[in-house]
C-alpha positions as CSV (number, residue, x, y, z in Angstrom):
1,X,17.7,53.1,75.6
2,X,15.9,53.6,72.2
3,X,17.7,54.8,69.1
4,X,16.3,56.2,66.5
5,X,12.8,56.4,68.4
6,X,12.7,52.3,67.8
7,X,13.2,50.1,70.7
8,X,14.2,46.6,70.1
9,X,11.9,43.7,71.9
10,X,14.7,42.8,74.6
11,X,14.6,46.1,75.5
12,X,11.0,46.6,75.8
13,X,10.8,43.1,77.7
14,X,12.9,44.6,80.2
15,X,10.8,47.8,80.7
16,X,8.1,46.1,81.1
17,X,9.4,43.9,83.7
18,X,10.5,47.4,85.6
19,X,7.2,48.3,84.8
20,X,5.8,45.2,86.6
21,X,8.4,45.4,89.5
22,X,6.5,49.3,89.5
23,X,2.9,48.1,89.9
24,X,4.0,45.4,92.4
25,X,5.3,48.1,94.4
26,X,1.7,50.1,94.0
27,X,-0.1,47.6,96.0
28,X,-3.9,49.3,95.0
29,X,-2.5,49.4,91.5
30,X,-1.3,46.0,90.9
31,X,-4.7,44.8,92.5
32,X,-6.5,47.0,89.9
33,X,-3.8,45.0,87.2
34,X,-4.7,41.5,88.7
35,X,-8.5,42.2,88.2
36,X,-8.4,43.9,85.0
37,X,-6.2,41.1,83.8
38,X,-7.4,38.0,85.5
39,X,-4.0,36.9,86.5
40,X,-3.5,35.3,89.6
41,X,-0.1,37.2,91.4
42,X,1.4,34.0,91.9
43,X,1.9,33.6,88.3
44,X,3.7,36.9,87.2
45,X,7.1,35.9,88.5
46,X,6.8,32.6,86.1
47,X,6.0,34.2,83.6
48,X,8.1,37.5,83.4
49,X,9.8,36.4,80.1
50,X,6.3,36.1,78.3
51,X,5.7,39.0,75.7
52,X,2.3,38.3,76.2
53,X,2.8,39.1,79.9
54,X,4.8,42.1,79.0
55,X,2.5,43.8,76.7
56,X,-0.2,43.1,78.9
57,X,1.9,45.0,81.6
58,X,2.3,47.7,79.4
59,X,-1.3,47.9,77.8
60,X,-2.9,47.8,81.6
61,X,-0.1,51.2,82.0
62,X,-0.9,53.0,79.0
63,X,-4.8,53.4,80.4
64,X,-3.9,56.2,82.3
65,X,-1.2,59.2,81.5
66,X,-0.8,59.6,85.4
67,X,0.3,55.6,85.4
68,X,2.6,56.3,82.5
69,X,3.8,59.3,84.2
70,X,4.4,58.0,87.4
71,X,6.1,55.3,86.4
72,X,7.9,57.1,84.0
73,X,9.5,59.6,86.9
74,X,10.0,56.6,89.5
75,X,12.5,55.4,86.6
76,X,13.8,58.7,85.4
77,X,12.6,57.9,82.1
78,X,10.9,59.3,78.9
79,X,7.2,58.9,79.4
80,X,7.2,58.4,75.6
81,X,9.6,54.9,76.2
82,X,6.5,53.3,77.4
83,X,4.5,53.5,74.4
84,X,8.0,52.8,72.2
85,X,8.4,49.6,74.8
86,X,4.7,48.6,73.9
87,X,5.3,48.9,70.1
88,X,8.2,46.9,69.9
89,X,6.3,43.8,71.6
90,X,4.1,41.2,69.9
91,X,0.7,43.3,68.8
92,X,2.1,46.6,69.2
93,X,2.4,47.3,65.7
94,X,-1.6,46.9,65.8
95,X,-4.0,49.9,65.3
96,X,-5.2,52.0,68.3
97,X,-8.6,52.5,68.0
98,X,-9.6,55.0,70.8
């Protein structure tokens, strides 16, 4: 999936709708997602080709390693493809400051 350690947007678009279809699955979890983000759940299917959507996704997993982690094993991927996915969406490219 990445090359080079650079992952292009579609391809981060569709982790982070995997990502998504992960916290849907985590009912507690996408409640905690929902809240933090204010989104009503009726919207995400609408708007699962918004980067916004998708970065918010993957911002809301990034919060905690076990998150990453356990989504990361539940798609036999790279923990690191999450933050890679992140990056390669709109505002990734910004600063972390914590």
């Amino acid at each position: 999936m990445m090359k080079n350690s650079v992952m292009s947007e579609e391809a981060a678009g569709i982790l982070a709708i995997k990502a998504l279809g992960y916290l849907a699955g985590q009912e507690d979890l996408l409640q905690v997602f929902l809240n933090t983000t204010g989104l009503a759940a009726e919207s995400l299917k609408e708007r699962l080709d918004d980067p916004d959507l998708q970065a918010a996704v993957l911002d809301f997993l990034l919060m905690d390693d076990a998150w990453v982690l356990g989504f990361a094993d539940a798609h036999r991927i790279a923990a690191e493809h999450v933050a890679a996915a992140r990056a390669a969406l709109p505002g990734g490219d910004l600063p972390h400051w914590t």
